[in-house]
C-alpha positions as CSV (number, residue, x, y, z in Angstrom):
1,X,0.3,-4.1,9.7
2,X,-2.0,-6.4,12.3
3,X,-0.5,-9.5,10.4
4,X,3.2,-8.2,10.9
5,X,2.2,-7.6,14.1
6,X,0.7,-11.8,14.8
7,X,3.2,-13.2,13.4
8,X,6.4,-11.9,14.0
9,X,6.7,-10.2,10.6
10,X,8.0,-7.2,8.8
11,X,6.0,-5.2,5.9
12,X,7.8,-5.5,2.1
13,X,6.2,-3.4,-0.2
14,X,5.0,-5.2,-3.8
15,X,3.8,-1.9,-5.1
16,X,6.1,-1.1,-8.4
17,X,5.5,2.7,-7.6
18,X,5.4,3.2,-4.0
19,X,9.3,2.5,-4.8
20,X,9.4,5.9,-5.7
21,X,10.7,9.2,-3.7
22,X,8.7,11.7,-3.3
23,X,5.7,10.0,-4.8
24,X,3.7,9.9,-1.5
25,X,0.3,10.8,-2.0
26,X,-0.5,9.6,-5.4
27,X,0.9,5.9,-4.5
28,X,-0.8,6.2,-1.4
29,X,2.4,5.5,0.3
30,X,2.7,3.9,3.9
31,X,3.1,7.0,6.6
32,X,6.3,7.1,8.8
33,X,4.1,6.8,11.9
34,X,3.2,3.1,10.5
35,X,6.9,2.7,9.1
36,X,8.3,3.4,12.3
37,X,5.4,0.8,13.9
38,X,6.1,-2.2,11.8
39,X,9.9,-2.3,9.9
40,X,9.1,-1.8,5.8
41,X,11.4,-2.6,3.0
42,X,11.5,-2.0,-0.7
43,X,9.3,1.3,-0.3
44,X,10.7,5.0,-0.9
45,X,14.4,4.1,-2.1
46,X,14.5,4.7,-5.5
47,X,14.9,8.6,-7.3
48,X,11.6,8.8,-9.3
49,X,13.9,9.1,-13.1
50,X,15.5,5.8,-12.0
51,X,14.4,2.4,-14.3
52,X,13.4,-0.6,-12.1
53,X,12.4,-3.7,-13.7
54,X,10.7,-7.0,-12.5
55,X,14.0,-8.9,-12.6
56,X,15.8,-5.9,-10.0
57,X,12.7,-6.2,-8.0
58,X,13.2,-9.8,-8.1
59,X,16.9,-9.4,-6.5
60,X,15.5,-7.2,-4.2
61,X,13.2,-9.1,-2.4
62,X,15.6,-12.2,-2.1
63,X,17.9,-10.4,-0.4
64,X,15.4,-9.0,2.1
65,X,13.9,-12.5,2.2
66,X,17.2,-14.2,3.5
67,X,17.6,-11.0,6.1
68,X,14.6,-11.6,7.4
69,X,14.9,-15.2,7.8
70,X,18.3,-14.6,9.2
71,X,16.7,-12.4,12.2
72,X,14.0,-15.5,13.0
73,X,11.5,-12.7,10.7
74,X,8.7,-13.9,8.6
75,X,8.6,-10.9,5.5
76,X,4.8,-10.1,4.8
77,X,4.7,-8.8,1.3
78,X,2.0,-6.5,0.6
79,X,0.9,-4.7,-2.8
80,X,-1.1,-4.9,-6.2
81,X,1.9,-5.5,-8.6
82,X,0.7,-8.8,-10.0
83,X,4.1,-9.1,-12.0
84,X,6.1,-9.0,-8.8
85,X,3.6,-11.2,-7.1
86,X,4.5,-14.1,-10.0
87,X,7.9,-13.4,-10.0
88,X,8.4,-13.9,-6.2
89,X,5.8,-16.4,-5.1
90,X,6.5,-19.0,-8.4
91,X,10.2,-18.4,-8.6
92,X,10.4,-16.9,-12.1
93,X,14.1,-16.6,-13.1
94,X,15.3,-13.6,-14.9
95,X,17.5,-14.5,-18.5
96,X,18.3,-11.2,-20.6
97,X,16.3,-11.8,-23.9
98,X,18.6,-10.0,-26.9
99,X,16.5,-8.4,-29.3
100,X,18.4,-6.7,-32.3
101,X,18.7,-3.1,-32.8
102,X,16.6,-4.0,-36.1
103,X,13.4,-4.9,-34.4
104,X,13.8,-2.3,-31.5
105,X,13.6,0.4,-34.2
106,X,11.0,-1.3,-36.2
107,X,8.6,-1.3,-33.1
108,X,9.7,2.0,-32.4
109,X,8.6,3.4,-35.4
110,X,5.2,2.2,-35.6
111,X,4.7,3.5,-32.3
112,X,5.8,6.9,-33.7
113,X,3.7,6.9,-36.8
114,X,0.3,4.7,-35.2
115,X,0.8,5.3,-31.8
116,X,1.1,3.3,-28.5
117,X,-2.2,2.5,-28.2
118,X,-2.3,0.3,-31.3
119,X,0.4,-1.0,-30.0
120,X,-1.3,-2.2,-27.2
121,X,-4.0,-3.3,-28.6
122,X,-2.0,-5.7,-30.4
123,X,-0.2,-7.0,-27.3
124,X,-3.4,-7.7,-26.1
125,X,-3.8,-9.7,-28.7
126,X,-1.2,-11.5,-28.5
127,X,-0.5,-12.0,-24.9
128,X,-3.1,-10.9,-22.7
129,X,-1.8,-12.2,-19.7
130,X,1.1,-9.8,-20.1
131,X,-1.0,-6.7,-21.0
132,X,-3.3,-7.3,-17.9
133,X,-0.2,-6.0,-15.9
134,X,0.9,-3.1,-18.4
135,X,-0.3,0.1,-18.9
136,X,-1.2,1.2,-21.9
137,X,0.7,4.4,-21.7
138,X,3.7,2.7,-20.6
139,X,5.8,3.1,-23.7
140,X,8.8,1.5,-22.6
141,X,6.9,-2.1,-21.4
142,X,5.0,-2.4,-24.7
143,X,7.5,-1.8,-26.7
144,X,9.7,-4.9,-25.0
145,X,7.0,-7.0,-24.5
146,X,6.2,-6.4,-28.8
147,X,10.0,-6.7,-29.4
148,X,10.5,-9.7,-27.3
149,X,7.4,-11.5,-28.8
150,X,8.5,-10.5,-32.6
151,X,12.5,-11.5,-31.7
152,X,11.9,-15.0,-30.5
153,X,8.1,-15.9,-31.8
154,X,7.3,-16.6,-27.6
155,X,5.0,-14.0,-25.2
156,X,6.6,-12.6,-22.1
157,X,3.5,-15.0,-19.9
158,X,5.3,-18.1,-22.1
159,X,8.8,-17.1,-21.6
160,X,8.1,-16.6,-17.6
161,X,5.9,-19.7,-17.6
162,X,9.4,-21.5,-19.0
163,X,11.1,-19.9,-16.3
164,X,8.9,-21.3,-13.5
165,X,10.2,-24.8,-13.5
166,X,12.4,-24.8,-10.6
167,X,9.6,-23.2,-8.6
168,X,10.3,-20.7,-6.0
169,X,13.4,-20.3,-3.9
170,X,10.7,-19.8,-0.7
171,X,7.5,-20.9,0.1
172,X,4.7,-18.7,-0.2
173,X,0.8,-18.2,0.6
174,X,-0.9,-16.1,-1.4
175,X,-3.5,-14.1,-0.4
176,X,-6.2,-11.4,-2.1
177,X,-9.1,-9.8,-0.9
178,X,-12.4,-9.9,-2.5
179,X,-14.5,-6.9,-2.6
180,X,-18.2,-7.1,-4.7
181,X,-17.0,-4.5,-7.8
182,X,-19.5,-1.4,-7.1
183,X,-17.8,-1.4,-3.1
184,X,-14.3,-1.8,-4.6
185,X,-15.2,0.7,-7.4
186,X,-16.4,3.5,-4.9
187,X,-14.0,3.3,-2.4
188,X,-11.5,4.2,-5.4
189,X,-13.6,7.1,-6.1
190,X,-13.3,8.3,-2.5
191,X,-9.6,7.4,-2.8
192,X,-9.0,9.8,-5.9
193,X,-10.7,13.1,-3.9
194,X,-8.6,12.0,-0.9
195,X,-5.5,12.5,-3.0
196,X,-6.4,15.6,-5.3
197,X,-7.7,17.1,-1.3
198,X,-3.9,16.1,0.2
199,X,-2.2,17.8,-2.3
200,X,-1.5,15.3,-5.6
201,X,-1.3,18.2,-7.6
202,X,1.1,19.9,-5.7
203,X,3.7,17.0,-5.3
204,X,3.6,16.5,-9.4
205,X,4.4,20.4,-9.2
206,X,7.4,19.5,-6.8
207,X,8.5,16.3,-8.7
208,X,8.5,18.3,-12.0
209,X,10.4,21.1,-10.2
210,X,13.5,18.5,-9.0
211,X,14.0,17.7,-12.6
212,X,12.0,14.6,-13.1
213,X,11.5,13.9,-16.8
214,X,7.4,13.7,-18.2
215,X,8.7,10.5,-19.7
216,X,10.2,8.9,-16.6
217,X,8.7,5.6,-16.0
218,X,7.3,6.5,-12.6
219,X,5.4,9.4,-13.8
220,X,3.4,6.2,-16.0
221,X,1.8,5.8,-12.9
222,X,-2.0,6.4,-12.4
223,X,-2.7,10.1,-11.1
224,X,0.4,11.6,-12.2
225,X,0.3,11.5,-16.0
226,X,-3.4,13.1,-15.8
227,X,-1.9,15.9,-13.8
228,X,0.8,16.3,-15.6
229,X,-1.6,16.3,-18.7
230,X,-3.9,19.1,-17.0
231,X,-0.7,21.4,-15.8
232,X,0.2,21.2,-19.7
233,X,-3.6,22.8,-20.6
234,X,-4.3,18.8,-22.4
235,X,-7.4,18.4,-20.4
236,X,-9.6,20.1,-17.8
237,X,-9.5,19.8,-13.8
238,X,-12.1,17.9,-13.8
239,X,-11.1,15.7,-17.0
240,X,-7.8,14.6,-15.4
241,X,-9.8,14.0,-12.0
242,X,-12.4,11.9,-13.9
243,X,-9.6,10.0,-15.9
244,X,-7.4,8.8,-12.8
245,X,-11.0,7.5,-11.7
246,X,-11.3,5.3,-14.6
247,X,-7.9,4.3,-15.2
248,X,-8.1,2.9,-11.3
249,X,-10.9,1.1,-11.8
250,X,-10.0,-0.4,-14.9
251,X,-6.7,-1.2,-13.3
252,X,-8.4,-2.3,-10.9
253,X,-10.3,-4.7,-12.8
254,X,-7.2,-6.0,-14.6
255,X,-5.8,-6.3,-11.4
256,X,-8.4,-8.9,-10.6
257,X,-8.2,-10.7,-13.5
258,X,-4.4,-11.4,-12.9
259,X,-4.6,-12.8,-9.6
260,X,-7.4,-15.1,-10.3
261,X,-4.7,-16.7,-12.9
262,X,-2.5,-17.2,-10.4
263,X,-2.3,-20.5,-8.7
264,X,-2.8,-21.3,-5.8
265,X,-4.7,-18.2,-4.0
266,X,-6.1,-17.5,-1.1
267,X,-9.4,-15.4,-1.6
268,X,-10.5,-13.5,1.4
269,X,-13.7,-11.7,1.5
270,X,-12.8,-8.1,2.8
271,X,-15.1,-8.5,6.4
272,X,-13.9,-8.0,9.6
273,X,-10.0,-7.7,10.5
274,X,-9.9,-10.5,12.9
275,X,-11.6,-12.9,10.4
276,X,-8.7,-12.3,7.7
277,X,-6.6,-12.5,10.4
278,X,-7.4,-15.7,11.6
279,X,-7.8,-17.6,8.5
280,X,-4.2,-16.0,7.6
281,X,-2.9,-17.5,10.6
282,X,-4.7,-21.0,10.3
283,X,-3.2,-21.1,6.8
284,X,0.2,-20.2,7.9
């Protein structure tokens, strides 16, 4: 918000959740008092049963990029998706990859019969890079990323790395803030009783109430499939609390590890406002 505020800028969200409708408190959304401060875009405009890949996030942004530009408006994008942080900032281009019907069956079988969390195992294996920014329960991500990898023999971190040679349409500064790990790790704690005290449970009561399917890609999201897990009698209260704490903090962690293989980043230790502040402003 401060650095929209320096340099002339407006807020786009790079959160592949915050996206969502509805999912306010578990995506710990932007309010409308701040939305009404500072001008956002790509945040609460897609129906939570809706797909939305990389590549659609990808067209997203470039059109808000070249509106903003158009208005004399530096965009300040702002979220943890490391896969829409690549895509934007090293200009990965998005080509369909055909996969046959043959090997799409055969990957979902085994995930029938052994489960996605072999699965995932596996594409940890095989490209790490890529699982760093999946989660595990995210059926419909392994499963491509697998099928993609047995269809053409290349990962999905190769493919986009192939991608990449143009570079970027725009140029960009990246930035990340450091925290020491047992700060970052509490303050994710105090996040998770935050959310369960404003009401998480009560908007995956509502979300589930508008018809939103248990499979639906947003409901992969941390915080929601726990809750959903504990409505259906799968766990306890304090099970599903517990488990959206660990999930976060190993997503967290993961989170980390795919932004220090990024190029080119700017690591900011998280002190004082005006410090990040200025050394955003002597960088820009």
């Amino acid at each position: 918000m401060q650095v929209c505020q320096c340099v002339k800028g407006e807020l786009v969200g790079m959160d592949s959740m915050q996206i969502y409708k509805g999912m306010d408190i578990g995506t710990a959304k932007p309010s409308k008092e701040d939305r009404n401060e500072v001008p956002h875009h790509l945040i609460d405009f897609l129906n939570p049963g809706d797909m939305f890949s990389v590549a659609d996030y990808v067209e997203q942004a470039q059109k808000v990029i070249s509106d903003c530009l158009s208005r004399g408006v530096l965009p300040v994008f702002c979220g943890g998706t490391g896969q829409y942080a690549s895509a934007i900032s090293q200009g990965i281009r998005f080509s369909p990859v055909d996969v046959s019907p043959k090997v799409i069956e055969q990957v979902v079988e085994e995930e029938k019969t052994g489960g996605i969390l072999r699965l995932y195992e596996e594409l940890k294996r095989i490209d790490p890079i890529q699982a760093a920014q999946i989660h595990p329960n995210n059926k419909r991500r392994v499963l491509r990323a697998l099928a993609i990898y047995r269809e053409t023999g290349k990962t999905m971190s190769a493919l986009n790395e192939e991608s990449k040679r143009d570079g970027p349409r725009y140029p960009f500064q990246v930035f990340a803030i450091d925290r020491p790990r047992e700060e970052l790790y509490a303050r994710i704690d105090d996040r998770v009783d935050e959310m369960m005290a404003q009401g998480l449970e009560e908007e995956v009561r509502q979300l589930l109430a508008l018809g939103v399917p248990r499979d639906a890609n947003a409901f992969q999201a941390i915080g929601y499939k726990e809750i959903i897990d504990w409505l259906d009698g799968k766990m306890t209260y304090s099970d599903a609390v517990s488990l959206i704490k660990q999930r976060t903090r190993n997503y967290a962690k993961r989170q980390m590890t795919w932004y220090r293989h990024m190029p080119g980043v700017n690591w900011i230790k998280a002190t004082e406002c005006s410090e990040i502040l200025k050394k955003i402003e002597g960088i820009i």
